[in-house]
SEKE-557010 format. One record per residue: z negated, y, x negated of N, C-alpha, C in turn. Coordinates in steps of 0.05 Angstrom, whole numbers, plus 5000, padded with zeros to 4 digits. Layout:
# SEKE-557010
ZYXZYXZYX...
This chain:
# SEKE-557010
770244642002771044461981770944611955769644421934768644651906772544621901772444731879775144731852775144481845773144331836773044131822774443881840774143911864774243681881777243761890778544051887780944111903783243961877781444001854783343921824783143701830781843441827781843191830783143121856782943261888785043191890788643171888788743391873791543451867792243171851790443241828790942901801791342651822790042701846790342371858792942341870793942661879796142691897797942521876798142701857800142621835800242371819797442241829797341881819799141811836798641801862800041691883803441721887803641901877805941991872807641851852805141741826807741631804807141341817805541111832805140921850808140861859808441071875810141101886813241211882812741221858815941251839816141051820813240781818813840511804814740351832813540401850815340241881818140251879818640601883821640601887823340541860821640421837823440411805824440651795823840851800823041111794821341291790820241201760817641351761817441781758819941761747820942121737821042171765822242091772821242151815818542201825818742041828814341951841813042161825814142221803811342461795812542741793814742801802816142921806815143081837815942871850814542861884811242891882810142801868807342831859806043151850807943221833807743481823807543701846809643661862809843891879808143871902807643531911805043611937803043631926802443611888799543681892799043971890801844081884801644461884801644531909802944431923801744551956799644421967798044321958795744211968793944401950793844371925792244611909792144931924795244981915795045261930794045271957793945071981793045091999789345152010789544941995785944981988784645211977785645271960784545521941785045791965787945831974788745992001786045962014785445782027783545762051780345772032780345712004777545801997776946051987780446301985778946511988779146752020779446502039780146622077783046812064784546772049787446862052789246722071788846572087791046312094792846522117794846502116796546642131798246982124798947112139799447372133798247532145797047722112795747912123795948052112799348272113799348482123800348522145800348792146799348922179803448852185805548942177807548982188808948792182807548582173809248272171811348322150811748372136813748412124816948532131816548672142818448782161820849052146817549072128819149412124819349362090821749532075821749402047820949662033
């Protein structure tokens, strides 16, 4: 998935989001809720478009 298509879908996440904060008569909500799944959907994508997805270092975070 290019950038272009991971951005647009975040913007849709976050349409859907204010949709859905004119449903519940709360729109500072809905895009509120909008905001944040389209950042974990962004960050997710971008994670998996550069093969970062998971942990990788070696001792897990174990040692400080």
């Amino acid at each position: 998935m290019t950038r272009t298509a991971s951005i647009l879908l975040a913007l849709g996440v976050i349409a859907l989001g204010t949709v859905v904060g004119v449903i519940l008569q709360n729109v500072l909500l809905g895009i509120l809720l909008g905001l944040l799944i389209a950042l974990g959907v962004f960050l997710a994508f971008e994670s998996r478009r550069g093969r970062n997805a998971g942990v990788n270092d070696e001792d897990h975070g174990i040692e400080l």
